[in-house]
C-alpha positions as CSV (number, residue, x, y, z in Angstrom):
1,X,135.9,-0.8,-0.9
2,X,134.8,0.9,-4.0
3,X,131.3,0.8,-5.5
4,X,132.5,-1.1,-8.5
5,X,134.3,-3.5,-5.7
6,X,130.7,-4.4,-4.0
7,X,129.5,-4.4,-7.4
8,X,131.9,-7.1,-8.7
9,X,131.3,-8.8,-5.3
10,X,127.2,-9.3,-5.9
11,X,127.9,-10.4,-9.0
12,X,129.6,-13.4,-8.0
13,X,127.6,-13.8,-5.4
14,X,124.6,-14.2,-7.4
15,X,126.0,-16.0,-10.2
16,X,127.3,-18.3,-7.2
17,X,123.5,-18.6,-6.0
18,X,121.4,-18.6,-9.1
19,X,123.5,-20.3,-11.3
20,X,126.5,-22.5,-10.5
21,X,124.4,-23.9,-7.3
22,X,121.9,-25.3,-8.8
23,X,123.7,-26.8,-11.6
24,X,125.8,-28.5,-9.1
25,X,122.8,-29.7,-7.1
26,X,121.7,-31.2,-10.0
27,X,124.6,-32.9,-11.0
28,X,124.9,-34.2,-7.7
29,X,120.7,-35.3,-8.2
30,X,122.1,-37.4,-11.1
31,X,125.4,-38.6,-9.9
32,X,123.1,-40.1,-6.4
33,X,120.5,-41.5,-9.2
34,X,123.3,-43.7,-10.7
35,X,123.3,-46.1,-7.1
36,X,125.7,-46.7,-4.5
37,X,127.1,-43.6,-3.4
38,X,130.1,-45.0,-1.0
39,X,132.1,-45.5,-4.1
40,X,130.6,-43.0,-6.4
41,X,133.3,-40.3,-7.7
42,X,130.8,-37.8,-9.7
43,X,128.6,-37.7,-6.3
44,X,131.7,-37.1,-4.0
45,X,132.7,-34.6,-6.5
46,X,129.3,-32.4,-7.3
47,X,129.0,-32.8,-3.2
48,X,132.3,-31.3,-2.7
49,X,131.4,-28.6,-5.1
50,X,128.3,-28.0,-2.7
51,X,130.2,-27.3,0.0
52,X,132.9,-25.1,-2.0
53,X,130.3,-22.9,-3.5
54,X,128.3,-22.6,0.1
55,X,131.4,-21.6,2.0
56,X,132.0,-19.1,-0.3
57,X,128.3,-17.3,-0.2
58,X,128.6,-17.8,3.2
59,X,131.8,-15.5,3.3
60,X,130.8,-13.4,0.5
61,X,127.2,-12.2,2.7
62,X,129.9,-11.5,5.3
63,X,131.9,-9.6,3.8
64,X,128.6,-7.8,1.5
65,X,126.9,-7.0,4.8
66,X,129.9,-5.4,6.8
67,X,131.5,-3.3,3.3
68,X,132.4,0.2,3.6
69,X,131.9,1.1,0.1
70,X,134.0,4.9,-0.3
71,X,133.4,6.8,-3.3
72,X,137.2,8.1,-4.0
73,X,136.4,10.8,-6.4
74,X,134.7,12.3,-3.8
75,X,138.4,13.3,-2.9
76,X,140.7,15.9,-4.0
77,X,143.9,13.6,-4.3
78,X,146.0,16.3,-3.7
79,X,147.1,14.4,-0.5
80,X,147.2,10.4,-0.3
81,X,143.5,9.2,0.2
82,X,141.3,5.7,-1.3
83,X,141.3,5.2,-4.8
84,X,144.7,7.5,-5.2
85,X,147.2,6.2,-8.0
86,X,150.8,7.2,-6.4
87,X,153.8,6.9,-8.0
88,X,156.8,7.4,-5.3
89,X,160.7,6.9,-5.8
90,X,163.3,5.3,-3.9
91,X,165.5,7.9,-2.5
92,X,168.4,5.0,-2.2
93,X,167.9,3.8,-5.9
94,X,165.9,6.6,-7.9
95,X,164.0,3.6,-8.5
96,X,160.1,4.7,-9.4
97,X,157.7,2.5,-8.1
98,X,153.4,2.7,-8.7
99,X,151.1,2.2,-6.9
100,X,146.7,2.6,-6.3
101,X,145.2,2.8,-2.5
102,X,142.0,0.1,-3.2
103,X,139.9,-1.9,-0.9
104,X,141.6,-5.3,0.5
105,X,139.6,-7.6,-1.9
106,X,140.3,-5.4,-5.1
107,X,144.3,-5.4,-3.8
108,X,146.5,-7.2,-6.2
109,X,149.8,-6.4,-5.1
110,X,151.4,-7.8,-8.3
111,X,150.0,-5.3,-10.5
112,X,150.6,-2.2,-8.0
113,X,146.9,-2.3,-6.5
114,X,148.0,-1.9,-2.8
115,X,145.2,-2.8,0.5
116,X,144.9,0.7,2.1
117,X,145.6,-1.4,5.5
118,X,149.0,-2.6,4.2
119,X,152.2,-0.6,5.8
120,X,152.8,1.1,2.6
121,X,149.6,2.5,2.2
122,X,149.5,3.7,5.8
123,X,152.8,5.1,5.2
124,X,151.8,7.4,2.2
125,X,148.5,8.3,3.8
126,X,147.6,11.6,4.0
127,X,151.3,12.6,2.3
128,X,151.4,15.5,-0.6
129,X,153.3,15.5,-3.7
130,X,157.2,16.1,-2.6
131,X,156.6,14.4,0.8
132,X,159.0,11.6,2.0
133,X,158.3,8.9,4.2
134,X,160.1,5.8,5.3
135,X,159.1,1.7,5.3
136,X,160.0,-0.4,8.0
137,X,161.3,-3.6,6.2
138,X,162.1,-6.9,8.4
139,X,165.7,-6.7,7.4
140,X,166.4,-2.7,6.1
141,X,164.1,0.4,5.9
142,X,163.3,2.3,2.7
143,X,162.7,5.8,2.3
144,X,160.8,7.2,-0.6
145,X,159.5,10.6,-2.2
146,X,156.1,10.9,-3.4
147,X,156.4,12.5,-6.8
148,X,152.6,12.1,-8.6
149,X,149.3,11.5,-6.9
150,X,145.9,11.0,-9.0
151,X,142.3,9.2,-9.3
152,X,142.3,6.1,-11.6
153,X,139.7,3.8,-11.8
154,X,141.0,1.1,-11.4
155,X,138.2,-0.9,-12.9
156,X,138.9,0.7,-16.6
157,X,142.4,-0.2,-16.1
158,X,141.3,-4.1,-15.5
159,X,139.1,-3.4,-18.5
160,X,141.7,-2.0,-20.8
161,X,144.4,-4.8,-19.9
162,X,147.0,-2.2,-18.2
163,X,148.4,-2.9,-14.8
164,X,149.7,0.7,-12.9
165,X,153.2,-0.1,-13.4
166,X,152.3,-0.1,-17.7
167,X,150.1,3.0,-17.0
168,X,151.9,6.0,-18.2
169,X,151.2,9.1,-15.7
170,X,150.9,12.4,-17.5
């Protein structure tokens, strides 16, 4: 994952644990103060909450402790790599399609940000500008031509509200 990726993931993990926790833990302190706890909703609730909010530090020091953060300007992006912003077309349709190499936790397919583990990635790996390569499908393959590679970070894109299919390559 990227630097700003780990970043973004202590963040949350420390809001999780400094914050949010125990506020909960207090809520739960007052629900239990209000008596019988069998039938108490706000107890059963802040409790719940517990247990959400542990599971997930439990999986966020997991995932903190075994990240492989990669710098991707430390690469030329002349050829497919982490952190590259592609943008291919579809030799059957002459269709153009975007899309950015990130970390599987910063992936959001929807907006073009692509796990560098997912088939198309491992596809376009590696490729150069004029390359083609093809995408087994369950039902059809596609076969596409790499015609722009570049670094975005795509961390100002987030901030500035653009997804890579609105980003305009120059």
């Amino acid at each position: 994952m990227s630097l700003e990726g780990y970043d973004h993931l202590v963040e949350e993990f420390k809001f999780l644990l400094e914050v949010e926790k125990p506020k909960v833990a207090a809520e739960k302190l007052v629900a239990a103060a209000q008596g019988d706890r069998s039938e108490n909703a706000d107890y059963h609730a802040a409790k719940e909450k517990l247990r959400f909010i542990d599971k997930r530090l439990f999986f966020l020091n997991s995932i903190l402790q075994k990240s492989q953060i990669i710098d991707p300007t430390i690469f030329s992006h002349t050829k497919v790599s982490f952190g590259s912003s592609i943008r291919v077309i579809n030799i059957d349709t002459d269709e153009e399609e975007s899309y950015t190499l990130c970390g599987v936790l910063e992936a959001e397919p929807e907006n073009g940000l692509i796990s560098i583990h997912s088939p198309l990635a491992r596809a376009m790996l590696g490729k150069e500008v004029g390359d083609d390569f093809k995408i087994k499908l369950p039902q059809t393959t596609k076969e596409y031509e790499i015609i722009f590679i570049e670094y975005i970070n795509i961390y100002s894109l987030k901030k500035n509200i653009r997804t890579i299919k609105e980003y305009s390559f120059h």
